[in-house]
C-alpha positions in Angstrom: -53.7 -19.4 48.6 -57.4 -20.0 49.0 -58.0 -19.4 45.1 -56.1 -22.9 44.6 -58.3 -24.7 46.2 -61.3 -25.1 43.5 -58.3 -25.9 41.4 -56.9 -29.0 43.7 -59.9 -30.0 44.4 -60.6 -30.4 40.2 -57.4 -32.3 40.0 -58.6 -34.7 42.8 -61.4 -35.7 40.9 -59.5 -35.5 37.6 -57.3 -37.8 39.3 -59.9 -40.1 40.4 -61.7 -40.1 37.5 -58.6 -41.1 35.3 -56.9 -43.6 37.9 -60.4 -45.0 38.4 -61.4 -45.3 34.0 -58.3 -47.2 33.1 -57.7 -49.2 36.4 -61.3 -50.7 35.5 -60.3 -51.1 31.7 -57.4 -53.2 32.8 -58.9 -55.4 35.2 -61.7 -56.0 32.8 -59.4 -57.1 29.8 -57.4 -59.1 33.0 -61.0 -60.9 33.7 -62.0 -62.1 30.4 -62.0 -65.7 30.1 -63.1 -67.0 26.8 -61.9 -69.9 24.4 -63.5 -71.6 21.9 -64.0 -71.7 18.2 -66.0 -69.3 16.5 -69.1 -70.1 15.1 -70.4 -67.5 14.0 -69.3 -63.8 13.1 -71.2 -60.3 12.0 -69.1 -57.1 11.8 -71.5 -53.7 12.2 -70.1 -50.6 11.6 -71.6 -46.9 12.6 -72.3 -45.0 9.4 -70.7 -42.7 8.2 -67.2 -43.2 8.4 -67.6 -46.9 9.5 -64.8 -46.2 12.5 -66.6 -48.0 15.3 -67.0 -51.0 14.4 -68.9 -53.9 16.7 -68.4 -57.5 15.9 -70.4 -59.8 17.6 -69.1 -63.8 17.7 -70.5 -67.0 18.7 -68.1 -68.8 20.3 -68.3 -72.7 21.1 -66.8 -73.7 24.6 -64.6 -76.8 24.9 -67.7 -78.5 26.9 -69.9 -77.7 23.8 -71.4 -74.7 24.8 -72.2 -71.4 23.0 -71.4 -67.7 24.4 -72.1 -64.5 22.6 -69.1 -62.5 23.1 -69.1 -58.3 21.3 -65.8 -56.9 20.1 -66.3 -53.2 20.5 -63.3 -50.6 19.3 -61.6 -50.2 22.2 -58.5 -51.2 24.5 -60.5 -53.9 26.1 -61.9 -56.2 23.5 -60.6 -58.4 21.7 -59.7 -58.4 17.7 -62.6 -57.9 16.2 -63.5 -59.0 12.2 -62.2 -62.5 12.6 -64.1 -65.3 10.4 -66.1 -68.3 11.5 -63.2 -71.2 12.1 -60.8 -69.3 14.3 -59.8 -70.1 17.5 -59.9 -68.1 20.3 -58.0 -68.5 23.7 -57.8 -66.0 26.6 -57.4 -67.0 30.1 -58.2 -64.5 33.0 -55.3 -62.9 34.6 -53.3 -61.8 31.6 -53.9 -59.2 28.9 -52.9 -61.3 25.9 -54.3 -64.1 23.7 -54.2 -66.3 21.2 -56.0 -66.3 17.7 -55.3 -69.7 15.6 -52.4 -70.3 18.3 -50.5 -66.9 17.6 -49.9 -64.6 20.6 -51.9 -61.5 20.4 -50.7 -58.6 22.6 -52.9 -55.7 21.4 -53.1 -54.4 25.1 -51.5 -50.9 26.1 -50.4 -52.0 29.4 -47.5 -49.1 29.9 -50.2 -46.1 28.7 -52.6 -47.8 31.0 -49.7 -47.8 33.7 -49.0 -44.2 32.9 -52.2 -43.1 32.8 -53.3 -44.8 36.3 -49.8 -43.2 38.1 -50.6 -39.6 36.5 -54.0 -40.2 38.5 -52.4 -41.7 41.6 -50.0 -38.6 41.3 -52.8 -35.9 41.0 -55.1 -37.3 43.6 -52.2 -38.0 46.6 -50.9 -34.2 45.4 -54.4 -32.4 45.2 -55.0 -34.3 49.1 -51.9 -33.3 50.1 -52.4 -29.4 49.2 -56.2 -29.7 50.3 -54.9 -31.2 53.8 -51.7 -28.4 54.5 -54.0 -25.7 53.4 -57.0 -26.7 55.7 -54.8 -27.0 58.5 -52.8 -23.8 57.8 -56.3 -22.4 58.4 -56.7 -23.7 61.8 
């Protein structure tokens, strides 16, 4: 069986590579922490088809502050393309948020669950086979 073992050791890194991309995604949608009002708005979009859009908001804090905060097109941002007047509220620890007081729950927390466990799966698998074979060896 030494002809699987370029193959498991693919999978570990496959695995790692996956667990590691959407486990960082979700604790950095987890650790965002912003709400204000915001103050300002500008939408860019990529030419030609205008599919990734980037909108970049100021946003004024309770205490009176301004923060920039960018809205890129994917899982982790937040809405983006919301006009100057809106509040925004999202609190570390959680996924969703509020726009004007609504819950927002734009988050795919089960793919990103499925996603990390097909990781988990591959990388504790590809170690196990790596581990029997190597000591099937000895």
């Amino acid at each position: 069986m030494p002809a699987l073992r370029p193959l498991a050791f693919g999978l570990l890194l496959f695995g790692l590579l996956l667990s590691g991309l959407f486990t960082g995604g979700l604790v950095r949608r987890r650790a965002l922490e912003l709400s204000g009002v915001v103050v300002s708005s500008e939408t860019k979009c990529h030419q030609p088809q205008n599919n990734r859009c980037v909108s970049t908001y100021v946003l004024r804090l309770p205490s009176g502050t301004e923060v920039t905060y960018r809205a890129a097109s994917d899982d982790e941002s937040l809405q983006r393309r919301l006009p100057v007047g809106t509040v925004l509220e999202k609190h570390a620890g959680v996924v969703s948020y509020r726009v004007n007081g609504v819950p927002v729950n734009d988050f795919p927390v089960i793919a990103y669950i499925i996603f990390i466990g097909a990781g988990i799966v591959l990388v504790f698998g590809s170690t196990t086979y790596l581990v029997r074979h190597r000591r099937a060896r000895l």
